[in-house]
C-alpha positions in Angstrom: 0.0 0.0 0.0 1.2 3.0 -0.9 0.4 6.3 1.0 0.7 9.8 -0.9 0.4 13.3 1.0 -0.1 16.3 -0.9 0.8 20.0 0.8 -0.2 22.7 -1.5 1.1 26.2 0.1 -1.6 28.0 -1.9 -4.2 26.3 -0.5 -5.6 26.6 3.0 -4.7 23.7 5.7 -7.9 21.9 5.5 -6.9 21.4 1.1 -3.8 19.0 2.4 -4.7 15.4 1.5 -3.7 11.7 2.1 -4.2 9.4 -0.3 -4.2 5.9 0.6 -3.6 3.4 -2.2 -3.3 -0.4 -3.3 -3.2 -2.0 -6.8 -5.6 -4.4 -7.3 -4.9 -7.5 -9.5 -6.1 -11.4 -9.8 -4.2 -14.2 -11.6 -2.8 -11.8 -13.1 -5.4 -9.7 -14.2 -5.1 -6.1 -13.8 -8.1 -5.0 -12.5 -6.8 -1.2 -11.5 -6.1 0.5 -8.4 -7.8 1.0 -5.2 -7.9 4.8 -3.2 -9.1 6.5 -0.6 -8.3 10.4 0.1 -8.7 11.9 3.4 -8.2 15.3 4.9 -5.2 15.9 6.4 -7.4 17.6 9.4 -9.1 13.7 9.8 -5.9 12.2 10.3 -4.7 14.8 13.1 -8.0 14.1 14.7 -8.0 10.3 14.7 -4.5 10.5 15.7 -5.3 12.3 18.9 -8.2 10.1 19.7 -6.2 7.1 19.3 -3.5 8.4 21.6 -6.6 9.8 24.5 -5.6 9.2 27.7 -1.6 9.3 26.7 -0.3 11.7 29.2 3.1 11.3 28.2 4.9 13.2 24.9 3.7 14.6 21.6 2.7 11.6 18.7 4.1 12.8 14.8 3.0 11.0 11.7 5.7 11.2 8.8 5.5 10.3 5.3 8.6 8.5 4.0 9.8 11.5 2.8 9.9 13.1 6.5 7.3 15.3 5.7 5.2 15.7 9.4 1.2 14.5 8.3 -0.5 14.9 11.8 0.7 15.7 15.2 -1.4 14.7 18.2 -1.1 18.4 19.3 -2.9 20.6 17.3 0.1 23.2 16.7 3.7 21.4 17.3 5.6 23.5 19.4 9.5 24.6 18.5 10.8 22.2 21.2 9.3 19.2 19.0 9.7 20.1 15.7 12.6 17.8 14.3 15.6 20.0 12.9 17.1 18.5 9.9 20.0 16.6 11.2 17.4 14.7 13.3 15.3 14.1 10.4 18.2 12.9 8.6 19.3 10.4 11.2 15.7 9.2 11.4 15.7 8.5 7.9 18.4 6.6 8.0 17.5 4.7 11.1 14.4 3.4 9.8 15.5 2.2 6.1 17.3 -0.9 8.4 14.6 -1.2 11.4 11.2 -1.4 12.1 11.5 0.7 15.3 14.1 2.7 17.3 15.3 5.5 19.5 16.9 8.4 19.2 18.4 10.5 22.4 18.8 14.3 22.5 19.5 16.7 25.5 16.3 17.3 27.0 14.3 15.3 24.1 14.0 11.1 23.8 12.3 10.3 20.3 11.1 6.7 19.7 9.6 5.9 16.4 8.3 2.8 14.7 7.0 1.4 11.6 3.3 1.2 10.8 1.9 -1.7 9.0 0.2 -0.8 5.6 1.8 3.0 5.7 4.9 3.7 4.3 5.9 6.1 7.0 6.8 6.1 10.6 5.4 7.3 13.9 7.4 9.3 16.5 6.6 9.6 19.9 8.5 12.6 21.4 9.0 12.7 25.0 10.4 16.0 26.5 11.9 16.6 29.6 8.5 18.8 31.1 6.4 15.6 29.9 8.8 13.6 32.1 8.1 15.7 35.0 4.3 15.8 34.5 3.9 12.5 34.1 3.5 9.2 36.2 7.1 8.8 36.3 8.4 12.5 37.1 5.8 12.5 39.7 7.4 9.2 41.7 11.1 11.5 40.6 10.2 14.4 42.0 8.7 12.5 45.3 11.7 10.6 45.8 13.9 13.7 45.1 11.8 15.5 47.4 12.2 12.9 50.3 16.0 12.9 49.1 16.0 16.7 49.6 14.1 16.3 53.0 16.1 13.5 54.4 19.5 15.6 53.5 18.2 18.5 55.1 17.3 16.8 58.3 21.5 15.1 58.3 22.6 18.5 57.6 20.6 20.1 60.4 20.9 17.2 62.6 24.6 17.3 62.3 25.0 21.1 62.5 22.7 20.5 65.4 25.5 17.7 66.9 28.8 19.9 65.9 27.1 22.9 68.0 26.4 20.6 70.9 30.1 19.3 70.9 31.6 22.7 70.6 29.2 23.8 73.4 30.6 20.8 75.5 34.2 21.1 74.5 33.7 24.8 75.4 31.8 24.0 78.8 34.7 21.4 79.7 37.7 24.2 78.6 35.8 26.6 81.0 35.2 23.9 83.7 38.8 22.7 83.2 40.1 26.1 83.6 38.1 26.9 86.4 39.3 23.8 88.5 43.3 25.1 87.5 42.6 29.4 88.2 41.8 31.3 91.1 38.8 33.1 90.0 39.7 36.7 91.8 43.3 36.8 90.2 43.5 34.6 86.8 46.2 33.0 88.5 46.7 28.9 89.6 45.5 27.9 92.5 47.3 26.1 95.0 46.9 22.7 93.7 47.3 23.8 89.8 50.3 25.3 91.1 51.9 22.4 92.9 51.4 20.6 90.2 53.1 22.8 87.5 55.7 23.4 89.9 56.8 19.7 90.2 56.8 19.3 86.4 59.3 22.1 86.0 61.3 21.0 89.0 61.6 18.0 86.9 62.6 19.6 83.6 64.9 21.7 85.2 66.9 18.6 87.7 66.6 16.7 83.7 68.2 19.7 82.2 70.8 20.3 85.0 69.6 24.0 85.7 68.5 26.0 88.4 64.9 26.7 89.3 63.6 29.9 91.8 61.1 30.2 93.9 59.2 33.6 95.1 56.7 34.0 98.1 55.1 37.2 98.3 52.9 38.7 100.7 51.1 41.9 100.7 52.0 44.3 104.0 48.8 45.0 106.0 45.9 43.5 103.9 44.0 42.4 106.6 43.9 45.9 107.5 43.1 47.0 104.1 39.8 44.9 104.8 38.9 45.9 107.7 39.0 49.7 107.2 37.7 49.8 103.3 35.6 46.5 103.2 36.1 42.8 101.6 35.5 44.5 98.1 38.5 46.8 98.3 40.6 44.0 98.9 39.1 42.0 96.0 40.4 44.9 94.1 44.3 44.8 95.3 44.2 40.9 94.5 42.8 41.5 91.1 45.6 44.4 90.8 48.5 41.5 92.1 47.2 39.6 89.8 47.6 41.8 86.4 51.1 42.9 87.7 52.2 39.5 87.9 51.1 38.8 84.8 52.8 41.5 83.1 56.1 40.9 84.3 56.5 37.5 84.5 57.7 35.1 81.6 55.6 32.8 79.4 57.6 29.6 80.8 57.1 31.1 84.6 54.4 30.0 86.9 52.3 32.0 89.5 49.4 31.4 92.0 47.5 31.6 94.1 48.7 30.1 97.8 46.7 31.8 100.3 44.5 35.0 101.1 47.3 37.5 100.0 49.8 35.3 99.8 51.9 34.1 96.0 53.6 31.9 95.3 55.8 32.6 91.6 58.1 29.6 90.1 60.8 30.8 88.0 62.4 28.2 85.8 66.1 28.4 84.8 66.6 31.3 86.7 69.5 31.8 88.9 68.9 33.2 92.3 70.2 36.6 91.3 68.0 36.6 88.6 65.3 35.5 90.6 66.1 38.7 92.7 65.9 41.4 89.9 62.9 40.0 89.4 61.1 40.4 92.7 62.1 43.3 93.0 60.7 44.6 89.6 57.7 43.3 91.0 58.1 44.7 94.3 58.4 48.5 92.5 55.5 47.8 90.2 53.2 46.9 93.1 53.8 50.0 95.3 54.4 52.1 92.1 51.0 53.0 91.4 47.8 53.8 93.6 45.0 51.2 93.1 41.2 52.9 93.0 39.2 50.7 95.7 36.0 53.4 95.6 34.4 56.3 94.3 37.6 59.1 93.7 39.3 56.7 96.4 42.7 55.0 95.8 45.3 53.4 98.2 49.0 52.3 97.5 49.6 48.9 98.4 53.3 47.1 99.1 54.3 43.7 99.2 57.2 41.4 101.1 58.9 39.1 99.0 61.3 36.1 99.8 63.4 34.2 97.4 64.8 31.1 97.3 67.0 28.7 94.6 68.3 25.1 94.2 71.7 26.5 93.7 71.6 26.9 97.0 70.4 23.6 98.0 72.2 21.7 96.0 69.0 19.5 95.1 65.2 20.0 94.1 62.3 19.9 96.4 60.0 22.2 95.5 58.1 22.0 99.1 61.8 22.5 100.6 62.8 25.7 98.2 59.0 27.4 99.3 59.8 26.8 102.5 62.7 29.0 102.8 61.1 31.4 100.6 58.8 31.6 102.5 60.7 32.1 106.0 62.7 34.8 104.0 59.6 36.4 103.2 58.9 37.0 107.0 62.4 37.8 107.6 61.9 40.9 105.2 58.7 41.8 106.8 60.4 42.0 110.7 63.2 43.7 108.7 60.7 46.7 107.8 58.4 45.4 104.5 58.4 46.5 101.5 61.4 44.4 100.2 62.8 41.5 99.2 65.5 39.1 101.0 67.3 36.1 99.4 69.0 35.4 102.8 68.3 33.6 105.7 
C-alpha cells in the first residue's frame, strides 16, 4: 500500500490530503487501483483520539519523505519540531529497522513502523512531559524525600557539631576553672603544685636552676577591715595583672593563700630570681589602686626568694619553705622588700 500526501502552500490547511492506495490485481489480471483520500485535518483528529488518555509526549506521523502529516497536538511547538539533522538520522535509522530510539539533550524520540503505511510514527518525549507524568511525579517524590532526608542530616549534624563545641567549650571553661583562682587569673594552690613539680623535673633533667618567690602583701587584713572585703578583691585583682605582666611565658604563679603568692621561675638563677622580685616589688607599690568612688590606696608587698643552687637538690616544698621564712624575715626587717637570705 502506498500512501501519498499532498501540501499545497496556496491552499488553505484543510486542502492537504492523504491518499491511501493499493493496486488491485487477480491471476494476473489487472483490475486497477484501489484509493481513498482523506483530509489531512481527519488524520490529526483520529491520531489524537487514538493516543486519548496518553499523558506522556507529543505523537508525529511522517511520510517516507519526512514530511510531518499529523501531530497529536494541534500546533507542534518549537521544542518538538525535528531539525534536519534529526530528520536525517531518522531516515536513515528506519531504512534498516522497524522501530528505534533516538536520544537528545532534553528530548528522547522513539519511532516505529506502521503496518500498511509507508511512513513512521514518532513519539516525542520532552523533559516537562517527564516531570508531569507518572514517572516525574514518583522523581520528583523521591527527590523531594531525598531533599528532605539531606536537610534533616545536615541540620541534625550542625545540630551535633554545636552541641560538641558547646561541651568542649563547657569542659575548657570547667577545666580552667578547677586550675585558676577566679579573683586573680592565677593557679591555684593545687594547679600550682602541680606545674611546679613538672618544671622541678625539667629543670633537675636539664641540670639547671629553678627559683622560687613568696610574696605577701603588708597589711591586707587591715586594708579589709577599714575599706571593706570589696577593696581588697580589688588589690588581689591588681596583684594579679602585675604579675602577669612581668612575668615570663615559661614562669608560673598562683595563688597560695589569702594574699599570699607563690611565683616559680624556671632556669633562673637566684640573682635573677632577685631582679625579678624586686621589679615586681616597684610595680606593686608604684601605682595607687582605686578601691572606691575618687578613692585610691598604695599597696606594698614582702617578697622572699629562694633557689636550688643553694640547696644543691630539688624539692619544690623544701625551696618554698625558705622562701617563704625569708619572706617573713623581710617583713620583721621593715616590709616592702625582698630578701634572698636567711
Amino acid at each position: 500500500m502506498k500512501w501519498l500526501t499532498t501540501f499545497n502552500t496556496e491552499k488553505p490547511p484543510a486542502a492537504e490530503m492523504v491518499i491511501a492506495a493499493v493496486p488491485l490485481d487477480f491471476q494476473q489480471y489487472w483490475f486497477g487501483v484501489l484509493a481513498i483520500q482523506l483530509s489531512v485535518n481527519e488524520v490529526t483528529q483520529f491520531l489524537i483520539q487514538s493516543v486519548e488518555g496518553e499523558d506522556d509526549g507529543e505523537y508525529q506521523l511522517y511520510d517516507r519523505r519526512m514530511n510531518l502529516i499529523a501531530s497529536s497536538e494541534q500546533l507542534p511547538s518549537r521544542r518538538t519540531q525535528l531539525s534536519q539533522e534529526i530528520q536525517a538520522q531518522l531516515a536513515h535509522a528506519y531504512e534498516n529497522d522497524n522501530e528505534g530510539s533516538v536520544r537528545q539533550v532534553s528530548r528522547f524520540i522513539s519511532w516505529e513502523k506502521l503496518r500498511n503505511f509507508d511512513g513512521v510514527l514518532l513519539r516525542i518525549h520532552s523533559l516537562d512531559d517527564g516531570i508531569r507524568g507518572e514517572f516525574g511525579s514518583i522523581s520528583i517524590a523521591l527527590t523531594l524525600l531525598w531533599l528532605l532526608f539531606s536537610s534533616m542530616l545536615l541540620i541534625s549534624w550542625a545540630v551535633i557539631r554545636r552541641m560538641v563545641r558547646n561541651m568542649s567549650s563547657l569542659q575548657d571553661s570547667l577545666e580552667w576553672r578547677a586550675w585558676h583562682d577566679m579573683l586573680t587569673r592565677l593557679y591555684n594552690r593545687a594547679a600550682l603544685f602541680e606545674r611546679a613539680g613538672k618544671a622541678l623535673e625539667k629543670c633537675q633533667h636539664n641540670d639547671q636552676p629553678m627559683a622560687v618567690i613568696q610574696l605577701d602583701l603588708d597589711h591586707f587584713k587591715g586594708i579589709n577591715d577599714k575599706y571593706g572585703h570589696q577593696a581588697g578583691d580589688r588589690v588581689l585583682v591588681y596583684i594579679g595583672r602585675v604579675l602577669m605582666n612581668k612575668l615570663r611565658k615559661h614562669d608560673i604563679a598562683g595563688r597560695v593563700g589569702g594574699e599570699e603568692f607563690c611565683i616559680v621561675l624556671p632556669d633562673t638563677s637566684l640573682e635573677e630570681a632577685r631582679i625579678v622580685a624586686e621589679r615586681i616589688r616597684e610595680s606593686i607599690n608604684s601605682r595607687e589602686i582605686l578601691i572606691g568612688k575618687k578613692q585610691t590606696i598604695r599597696v606594698s608587698a614582702s617578697l622572699g626568694v629562694c633557689c636550688s643552687e643553694e640547696l644543691l637538690r630539688y624539692d619544690f616544698e623544701h625551696l618554698q619553705s625558705i622562701a617563704d621564712s625569708r619572706l617573713y624575715q623581710a617583713k620583721k626587717s621593715g616590709r616592702n622588700r625582698v630578701c634572698t637570705e636567711d
